[in-house]
N, C-alpha and C positions, 0 to 999 in steps of 0.2 A: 758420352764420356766412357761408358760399358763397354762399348765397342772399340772402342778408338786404345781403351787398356789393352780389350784381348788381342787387337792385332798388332801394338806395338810387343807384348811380349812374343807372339808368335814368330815375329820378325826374330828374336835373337836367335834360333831356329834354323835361320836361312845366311846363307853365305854373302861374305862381306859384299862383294856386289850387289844383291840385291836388297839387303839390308840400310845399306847405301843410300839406293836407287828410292827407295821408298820413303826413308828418311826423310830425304831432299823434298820429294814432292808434298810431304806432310809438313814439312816445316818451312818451306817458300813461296808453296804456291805453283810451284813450277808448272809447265805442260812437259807431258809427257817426251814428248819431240824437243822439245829443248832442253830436257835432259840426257836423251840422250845424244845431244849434238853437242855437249860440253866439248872441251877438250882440256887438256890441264894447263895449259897459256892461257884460258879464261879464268882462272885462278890466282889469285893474289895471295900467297900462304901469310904474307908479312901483314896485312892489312884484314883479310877476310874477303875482302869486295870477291866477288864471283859477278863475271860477264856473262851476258845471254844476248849472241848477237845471231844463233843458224837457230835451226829448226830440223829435225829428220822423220820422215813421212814415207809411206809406200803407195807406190802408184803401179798396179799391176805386178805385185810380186819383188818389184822393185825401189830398195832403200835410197829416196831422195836426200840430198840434204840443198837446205834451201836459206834465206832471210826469210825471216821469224814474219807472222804473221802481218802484224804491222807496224810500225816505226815508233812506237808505243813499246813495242814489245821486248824493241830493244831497250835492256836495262842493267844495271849492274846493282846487286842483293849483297847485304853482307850476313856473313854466316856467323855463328857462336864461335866459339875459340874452342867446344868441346868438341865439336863438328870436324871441324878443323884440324882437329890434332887427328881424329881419325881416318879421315881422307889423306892424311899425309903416311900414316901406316898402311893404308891401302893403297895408296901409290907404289912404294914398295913392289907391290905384287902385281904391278899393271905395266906390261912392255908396249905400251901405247901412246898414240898423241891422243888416244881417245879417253874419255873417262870410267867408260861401259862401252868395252868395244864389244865386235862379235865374238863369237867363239869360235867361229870357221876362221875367219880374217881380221886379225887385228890392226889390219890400217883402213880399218872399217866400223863406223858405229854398230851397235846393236839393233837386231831388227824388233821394233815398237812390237808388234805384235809377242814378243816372245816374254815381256814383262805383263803384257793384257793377261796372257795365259798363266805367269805366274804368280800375279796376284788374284786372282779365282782362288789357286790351289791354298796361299798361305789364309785367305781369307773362308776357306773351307776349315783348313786344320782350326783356325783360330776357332771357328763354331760363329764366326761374323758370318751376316745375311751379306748377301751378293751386291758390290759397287760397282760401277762405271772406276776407270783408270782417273777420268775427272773430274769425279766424286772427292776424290782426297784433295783438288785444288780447289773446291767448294768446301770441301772441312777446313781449311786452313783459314779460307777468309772468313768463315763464320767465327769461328776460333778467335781468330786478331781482331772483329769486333766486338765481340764479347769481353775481350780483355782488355778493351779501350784504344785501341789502334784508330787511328779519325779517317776517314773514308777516302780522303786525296791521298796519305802514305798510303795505304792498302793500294790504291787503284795504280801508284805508280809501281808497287811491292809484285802486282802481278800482273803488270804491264797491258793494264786498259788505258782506252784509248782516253776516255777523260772518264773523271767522278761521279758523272754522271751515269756514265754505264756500270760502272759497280756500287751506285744506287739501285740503277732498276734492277739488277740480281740480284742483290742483295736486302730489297727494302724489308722483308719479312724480318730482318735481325733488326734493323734498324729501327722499324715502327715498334720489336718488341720493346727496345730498349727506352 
């Protein structure tokens, strides 16, 4: 929880985008690649539901976007209404179909690799020890069980393929509990 304080306050630090970005993935679960393959028509402002139905990956330097790993994966999350309100003041300042587009081309996601690189940095400043990008989708789901989330929500929440597999990742929380 040490950590997990210093790098959310490190985040208000970093620009709405990436503050965003991070959000998201600490508070859904998300992968990386599916977040930044959002687009803002996967967003329901009036309900919360957020769609996650692409994925974006690099394959030799080049940004794929694709269907999401597997048919599991596609799922639809709903977000807090505080979340909410601030991705809709972030919209504002996003001339995109994309949610996190690039910064070269904006009719183009962000390339994955350049949030890997900026979470080191914030996770440097914070004085947090060094994570994996999906690392914070394993904090999330340790998190939701710890707080009583029952294992089939979670597993459909980050879109495994059955409960079964977010047993065997997870049994160490589980046996704790």
């Amino acid at each position: 929880m040490e950590e997990m304080q210093k790098f959310l306050s490190a985040l208000c630090y970093e620009e709405p985008l990436f503050q965003l970005f991070y959000f998201l993935a600490i508070s859904t679960g998300m992968r990386r690649g599916e977040i930044l393959a959002l687009k803002w028509s996967d967003l329901n402002f009036a309900t919360g539901e957020l769609r996650i139905e692409r994925q974006v990956y690099i394959i030799k330097a080049e940004v794929i976007i694709s269907a999401p790993k597997t048919k599991a994966s596609i799922r639809t999350v709903i977000l807090p209404p505080s979340l909410l309100k601030t991705l809709a003041v972030y919209k504002e300042t996003v001339d995109s179909e994309w949610m996190f587009p690039s910064p070269t081309d904006n009719g183009r996601p962000r390339n994955p690799s350049s949030v890997r690189k900026r979470l080191q940095l914030i996770l440097e400043r914070a004085g947090c020890k060094k994570v994996r990008f999906h690392d914070l989708r394993h904090t999330f789901a340790t998190m939701a069980l710890e707080h009583g989330m029952d294992v089939k929500t979670l597993s459909a929440t980050i879109g495994h393929v059955s409960s079964a597999t977010t047993l065997d990742i997870y049994s160490h929380i589980t046996d704790t509990m």
